[in-house]
C-alpha positions as a Python dict, from the first residue, in 0.01 Angstrom:
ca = {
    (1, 'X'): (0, 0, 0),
    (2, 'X'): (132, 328, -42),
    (3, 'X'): (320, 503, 197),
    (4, 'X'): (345, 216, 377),
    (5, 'X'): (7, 189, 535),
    (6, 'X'): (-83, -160, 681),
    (7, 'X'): (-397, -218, 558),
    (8, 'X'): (-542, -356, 861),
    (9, 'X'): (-511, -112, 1073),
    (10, 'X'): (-759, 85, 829),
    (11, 'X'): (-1097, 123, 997),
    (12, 'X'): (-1379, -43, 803),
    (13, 'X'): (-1684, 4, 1082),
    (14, 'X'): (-1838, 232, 839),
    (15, 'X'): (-1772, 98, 517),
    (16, 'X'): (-1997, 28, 276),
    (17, 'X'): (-2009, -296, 133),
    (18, 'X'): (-2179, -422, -182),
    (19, 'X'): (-2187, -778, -378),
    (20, 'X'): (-2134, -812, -761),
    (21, 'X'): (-2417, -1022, -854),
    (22, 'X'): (-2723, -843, -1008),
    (23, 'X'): (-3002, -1135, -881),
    (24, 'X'): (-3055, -1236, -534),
    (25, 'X'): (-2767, -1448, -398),
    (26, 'X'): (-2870, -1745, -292),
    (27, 'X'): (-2546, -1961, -289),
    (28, 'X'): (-2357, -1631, -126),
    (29, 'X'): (-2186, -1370, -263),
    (30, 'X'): (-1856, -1169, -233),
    (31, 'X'): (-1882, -898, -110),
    (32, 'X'): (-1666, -535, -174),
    (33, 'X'): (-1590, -211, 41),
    (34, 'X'): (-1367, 92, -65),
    (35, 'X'): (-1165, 172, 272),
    (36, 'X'): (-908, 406, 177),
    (37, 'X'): (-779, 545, -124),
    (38, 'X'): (-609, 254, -266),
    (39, 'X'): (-744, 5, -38),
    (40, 'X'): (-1047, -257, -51),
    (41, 'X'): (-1185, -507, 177),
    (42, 'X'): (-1322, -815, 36),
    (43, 'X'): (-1583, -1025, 277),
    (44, 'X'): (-1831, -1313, 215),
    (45, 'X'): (-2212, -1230, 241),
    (46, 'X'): (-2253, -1623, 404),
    (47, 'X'): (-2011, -1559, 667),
    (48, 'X'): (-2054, -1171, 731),
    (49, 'X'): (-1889, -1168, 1076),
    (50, 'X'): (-1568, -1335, 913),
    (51, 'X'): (-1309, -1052, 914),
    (52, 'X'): (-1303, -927, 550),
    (53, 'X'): (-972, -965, 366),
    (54, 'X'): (-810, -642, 237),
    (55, 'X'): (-588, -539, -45),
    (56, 'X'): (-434, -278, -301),
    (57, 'X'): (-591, -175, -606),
    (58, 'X'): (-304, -339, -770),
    (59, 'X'): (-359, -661, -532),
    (60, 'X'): (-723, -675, -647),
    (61, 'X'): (-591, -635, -1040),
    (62, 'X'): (-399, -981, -974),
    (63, 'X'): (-658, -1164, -853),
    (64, 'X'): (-874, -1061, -1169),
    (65, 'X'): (-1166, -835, -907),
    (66, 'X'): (-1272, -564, -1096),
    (67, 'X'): (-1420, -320, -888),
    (68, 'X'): (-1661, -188, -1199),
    (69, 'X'): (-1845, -516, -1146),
    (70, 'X'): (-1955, -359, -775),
    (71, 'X'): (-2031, -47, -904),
    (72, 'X'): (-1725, 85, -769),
    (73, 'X'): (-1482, 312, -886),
    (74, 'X'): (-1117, 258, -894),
}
């Protein structure tokens, strides 16, 4: 992350978290948060007190998440 920031010591209380698919998801469904400027938190809509994962834009760009397919912005 830039500047060094560990990304879990970013704050996600309030963030606001949305899931990619379109219908309702009855098998569960990943779930996406913006926390910081180049920072995401990735959770799981079965298990939502699991402790989301996080990573870098660029992080997310490996895996193949594009945050478009949230309706977010990168």
């Amino acid at each position: 992350m830039q500047n060094g920031t560990d990304l879990y010591a970013l704050d996600i209380s309030g963030a606001s978290f949305v899931q990619a698919c379109g219908d309702p998801c009855t098998e569960g469904c990943v779930t996406l948060a913006r926390i910081g400027e180049d920072a995401w938190a990735l959770g799981d809509s079965k298990r939502p007190d699991a402790e989301p994962l996080r990573f870098t834009t660029e992080e997310l760009d490996a895996a193949g998440i594009n945050p478009a397919r949230f309706g977010l912005n990168v």
